[in-house]
Structures are given as C-alpha cells and as structure tokens.
C-alpha positions in Angstrom: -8.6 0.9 136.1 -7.8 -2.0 133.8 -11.0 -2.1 131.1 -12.4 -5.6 131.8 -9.4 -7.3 131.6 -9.5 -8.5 135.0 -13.1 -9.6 135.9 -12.2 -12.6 137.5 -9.5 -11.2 140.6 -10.2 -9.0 143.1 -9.5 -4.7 143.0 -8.5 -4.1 146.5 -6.8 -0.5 147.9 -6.3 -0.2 144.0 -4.8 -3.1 142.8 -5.6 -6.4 140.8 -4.5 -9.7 142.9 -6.1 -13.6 142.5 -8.3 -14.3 145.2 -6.8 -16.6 148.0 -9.6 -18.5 148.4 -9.3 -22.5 145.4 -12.9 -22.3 145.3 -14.3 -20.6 142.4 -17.1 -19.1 141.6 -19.1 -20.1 139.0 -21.6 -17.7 137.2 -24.0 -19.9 135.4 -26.6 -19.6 132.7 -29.7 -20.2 134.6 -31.3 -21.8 131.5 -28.9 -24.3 130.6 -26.8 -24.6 134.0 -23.4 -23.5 131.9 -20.6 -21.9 133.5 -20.7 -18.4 131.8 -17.8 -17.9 133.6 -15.8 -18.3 136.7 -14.6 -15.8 139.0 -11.5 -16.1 142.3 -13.2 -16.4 145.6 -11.7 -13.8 148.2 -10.4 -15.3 151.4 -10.7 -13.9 155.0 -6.9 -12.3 154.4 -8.4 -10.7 150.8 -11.4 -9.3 152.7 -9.8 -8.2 155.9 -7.3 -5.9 153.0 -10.0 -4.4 151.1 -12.2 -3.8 154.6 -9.0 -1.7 156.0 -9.0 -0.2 152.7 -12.2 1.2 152.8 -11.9 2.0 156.7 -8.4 4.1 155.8 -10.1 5.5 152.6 -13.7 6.4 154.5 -12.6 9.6 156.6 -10.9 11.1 153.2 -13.5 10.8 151.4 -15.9 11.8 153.9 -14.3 14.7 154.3 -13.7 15.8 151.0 -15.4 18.2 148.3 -18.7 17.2 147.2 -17.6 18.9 144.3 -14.6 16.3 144.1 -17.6 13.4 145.0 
C-alpha cells in the first residue's frame, strides 16, 4: 500500500481510483470551521466494487490460518 499518498481516493479490491461521486468531503477543524482537508465521495458504483470485494475476499479469509490472520 501506497504510504499516505493517496488519502483522498478510495482503496478498493486493492487499488487506488477517485471516488465517482463530485461531492467532496470536507474534514474540518471543529474550532475554526477550516477545511483541513477534502476527501472523494464514493458513489453507489464505488461501493457496490469494494462490497463484492469484501463478499469474494470474506470465504478466503475465513477460511484461512489464523496463523496467516
């Protein structure tokens, strides 16, 4: 994995890609109300990948080592 290089996409069945949603979102310093920083919204398409993902992934890994865990 990239080292904080890619904070603002979205790391889905192991890869970096923009989120398809325009709309940011904005983390904010809750003192002043400053965007801190803003990070790619996820669409339905973006969370409908990474939930197949982690359905395909699940049965692996739940049937894997606990060593390997």
């Amino acid at each position: 994995m990239e080292n904080y290089t890619n904070v603002n996409r979205q790391f889905i069945n192991g890869k970096w890609s923009d989120g398809g949603d325009s709309a940011p979102i904005n983390n904010l310093n809750p003192y002043s109300d400053e965007v801190i920083h803003s990070l790619s919204s996820a669409n339905t398409i973006d969370v409908d990948a990474a939930f197949e993902a982690a359905r395909l992934a699940s049965d692996a890994w739940a049937n894997s080592n606990p060593l390997f865990k």
